[in-house]
Backbone as a chain_set.jsonl record, in Angstrom:
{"seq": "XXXXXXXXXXXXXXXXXXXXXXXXXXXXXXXXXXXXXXXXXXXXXXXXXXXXXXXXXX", "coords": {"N": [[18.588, 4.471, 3.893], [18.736, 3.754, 0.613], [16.984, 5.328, -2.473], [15.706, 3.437, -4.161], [15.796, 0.733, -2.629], [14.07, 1.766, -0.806], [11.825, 2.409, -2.346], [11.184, -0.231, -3.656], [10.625, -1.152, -1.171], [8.595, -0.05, -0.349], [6.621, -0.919, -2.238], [6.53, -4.09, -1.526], [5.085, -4.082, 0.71], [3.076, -2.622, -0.093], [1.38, -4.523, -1.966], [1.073, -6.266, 0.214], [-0.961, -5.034, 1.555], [-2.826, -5.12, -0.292], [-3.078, -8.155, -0.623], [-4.093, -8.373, 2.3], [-6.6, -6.849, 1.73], [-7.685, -8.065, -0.245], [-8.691, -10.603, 0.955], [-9.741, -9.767, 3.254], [-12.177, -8.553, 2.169], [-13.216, -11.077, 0.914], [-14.185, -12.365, 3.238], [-17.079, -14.139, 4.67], [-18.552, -11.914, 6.113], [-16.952, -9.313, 5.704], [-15.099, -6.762, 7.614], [-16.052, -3.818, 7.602], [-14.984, -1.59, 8.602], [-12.218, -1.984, 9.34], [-11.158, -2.83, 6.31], [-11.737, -0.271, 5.083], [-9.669, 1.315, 7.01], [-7.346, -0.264, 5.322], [-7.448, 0.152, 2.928], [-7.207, 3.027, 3.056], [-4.481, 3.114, 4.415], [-3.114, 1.87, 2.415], [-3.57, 3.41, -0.084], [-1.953, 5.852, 1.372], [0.334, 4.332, 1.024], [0.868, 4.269, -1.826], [0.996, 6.742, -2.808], [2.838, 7.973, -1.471], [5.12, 6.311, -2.746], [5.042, 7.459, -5.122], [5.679, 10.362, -4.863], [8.378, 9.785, -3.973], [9.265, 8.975, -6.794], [8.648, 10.355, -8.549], [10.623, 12.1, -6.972], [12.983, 10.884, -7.514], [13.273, 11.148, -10.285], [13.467, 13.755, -10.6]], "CA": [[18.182, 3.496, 2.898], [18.81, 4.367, -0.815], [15.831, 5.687, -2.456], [15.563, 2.828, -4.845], [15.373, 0.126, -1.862], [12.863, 2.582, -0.344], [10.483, 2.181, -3.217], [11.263, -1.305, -3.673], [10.067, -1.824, 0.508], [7.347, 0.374, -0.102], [5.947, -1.638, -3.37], [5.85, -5.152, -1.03], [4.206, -3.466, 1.775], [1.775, -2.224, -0.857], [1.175, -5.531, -2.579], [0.856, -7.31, 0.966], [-1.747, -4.564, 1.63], [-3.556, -5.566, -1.398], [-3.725, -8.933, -0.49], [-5.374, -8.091, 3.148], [-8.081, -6.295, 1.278], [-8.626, -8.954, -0.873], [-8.7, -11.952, 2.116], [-10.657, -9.27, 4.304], [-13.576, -8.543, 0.981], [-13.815, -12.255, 0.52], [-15.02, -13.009, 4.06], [-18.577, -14.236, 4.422], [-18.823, -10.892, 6.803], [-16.015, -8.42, 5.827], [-15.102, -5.946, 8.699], [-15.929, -2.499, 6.265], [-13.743, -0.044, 9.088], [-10.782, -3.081, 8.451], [-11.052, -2.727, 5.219], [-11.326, 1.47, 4.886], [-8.3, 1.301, 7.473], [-6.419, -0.854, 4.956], [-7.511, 0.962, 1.707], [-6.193, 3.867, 3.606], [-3.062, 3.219, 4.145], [-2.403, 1.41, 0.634], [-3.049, 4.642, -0.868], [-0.746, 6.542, 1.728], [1.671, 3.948, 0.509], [1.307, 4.375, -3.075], [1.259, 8.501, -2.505], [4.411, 8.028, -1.164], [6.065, 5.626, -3.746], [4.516, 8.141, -6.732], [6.007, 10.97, -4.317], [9.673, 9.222, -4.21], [9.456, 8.339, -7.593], [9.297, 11.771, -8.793], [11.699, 13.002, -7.012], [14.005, 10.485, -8.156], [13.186, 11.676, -11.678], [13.77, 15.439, -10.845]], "C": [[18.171, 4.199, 1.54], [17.75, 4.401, -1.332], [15.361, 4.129, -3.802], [15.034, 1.805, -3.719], [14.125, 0.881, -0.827], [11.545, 2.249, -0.587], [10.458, 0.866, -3.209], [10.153, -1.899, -1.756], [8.293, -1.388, 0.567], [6.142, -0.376, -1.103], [5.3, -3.205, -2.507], [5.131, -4.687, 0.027], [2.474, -3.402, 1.065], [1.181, -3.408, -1.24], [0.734, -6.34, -0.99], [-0.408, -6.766, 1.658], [-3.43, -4.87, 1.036], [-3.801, -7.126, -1.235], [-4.894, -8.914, 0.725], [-6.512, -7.743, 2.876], [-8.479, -7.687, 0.62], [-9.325, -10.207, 0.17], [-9.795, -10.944, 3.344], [-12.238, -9.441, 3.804], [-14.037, -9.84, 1.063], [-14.1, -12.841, 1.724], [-16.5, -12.992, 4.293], [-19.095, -12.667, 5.368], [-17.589, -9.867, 6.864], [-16.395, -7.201, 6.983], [-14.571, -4.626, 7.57], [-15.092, -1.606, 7.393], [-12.725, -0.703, 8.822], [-10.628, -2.327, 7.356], [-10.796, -0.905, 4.521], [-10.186, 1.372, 4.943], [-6.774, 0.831, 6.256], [-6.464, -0.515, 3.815], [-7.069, 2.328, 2.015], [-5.279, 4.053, 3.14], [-2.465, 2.349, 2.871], [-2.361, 2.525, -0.199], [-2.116, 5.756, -0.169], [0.63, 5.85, 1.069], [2.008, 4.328, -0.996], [1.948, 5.864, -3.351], [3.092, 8.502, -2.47], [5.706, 7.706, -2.072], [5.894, 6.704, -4.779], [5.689, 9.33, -6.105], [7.804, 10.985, -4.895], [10.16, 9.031, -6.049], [9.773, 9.791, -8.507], [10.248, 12.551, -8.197], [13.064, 12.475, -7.169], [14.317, 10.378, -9.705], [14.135, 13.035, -11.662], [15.639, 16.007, -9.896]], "O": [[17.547, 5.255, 1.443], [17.044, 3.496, -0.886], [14.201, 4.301, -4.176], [13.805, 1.818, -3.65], [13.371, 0.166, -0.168], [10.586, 1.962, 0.129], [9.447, 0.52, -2.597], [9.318, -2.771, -1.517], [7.299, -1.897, 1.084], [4.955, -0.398, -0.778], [4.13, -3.567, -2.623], [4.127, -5.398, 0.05], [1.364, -3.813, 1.4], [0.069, -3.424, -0.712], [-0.139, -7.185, -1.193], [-1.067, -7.572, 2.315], [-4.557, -4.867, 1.531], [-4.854, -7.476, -1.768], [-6.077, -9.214, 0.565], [-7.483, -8.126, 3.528], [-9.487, -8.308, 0.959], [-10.48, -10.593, -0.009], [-10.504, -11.52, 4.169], [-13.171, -10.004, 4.375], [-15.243, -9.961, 1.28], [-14.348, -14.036, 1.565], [-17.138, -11.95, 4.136], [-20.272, -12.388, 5.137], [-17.185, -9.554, 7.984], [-17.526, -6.782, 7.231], [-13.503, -4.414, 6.996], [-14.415, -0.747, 6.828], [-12.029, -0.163, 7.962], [-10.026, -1.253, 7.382], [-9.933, -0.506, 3.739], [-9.424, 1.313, 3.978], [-5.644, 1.318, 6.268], [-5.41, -0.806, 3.249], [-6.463, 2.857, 1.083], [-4.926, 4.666, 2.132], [-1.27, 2.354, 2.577], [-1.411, 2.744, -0.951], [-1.524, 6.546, -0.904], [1.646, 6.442, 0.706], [3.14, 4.634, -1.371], [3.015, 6.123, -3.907], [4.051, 8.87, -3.148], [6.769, 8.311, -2.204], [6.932, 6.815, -5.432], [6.717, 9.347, -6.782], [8.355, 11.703, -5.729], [11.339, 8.974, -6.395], [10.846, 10.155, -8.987], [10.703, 13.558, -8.738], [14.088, 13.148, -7.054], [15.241, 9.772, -10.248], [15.111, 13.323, -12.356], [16.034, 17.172, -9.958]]}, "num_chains": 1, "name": "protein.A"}
């Protein structure tokens, strides 16, 4: 996969991440290990995109 569609896959992933948190937060009883779990891995994803992103700079 070309590193451009990479970042691009990894950006909606991220964004669809970001909605789970929000739809998890706004239940009358959010599930807080859910929610870690899924603030987690949104910042492994971003890591990654920042990661890619520099090294499609350098």
């Amino acid at each position: 996969m070309p590193l451009d569609a990479r970042i691009a896959s990894l950006e909606e992933r991220h964004a669809a991440l970001e909605r789970r948190i929000m739809d998890e937060d706004r239940r009358p009883a959010p599930d807080a290990m859910e929610l870690s779990r899924l603030k987690i891995e949104k910042l492994r994803l971003k890591e990654e995109m920042e990661r890619l992103r520099h090294h499609r700079v350098h």
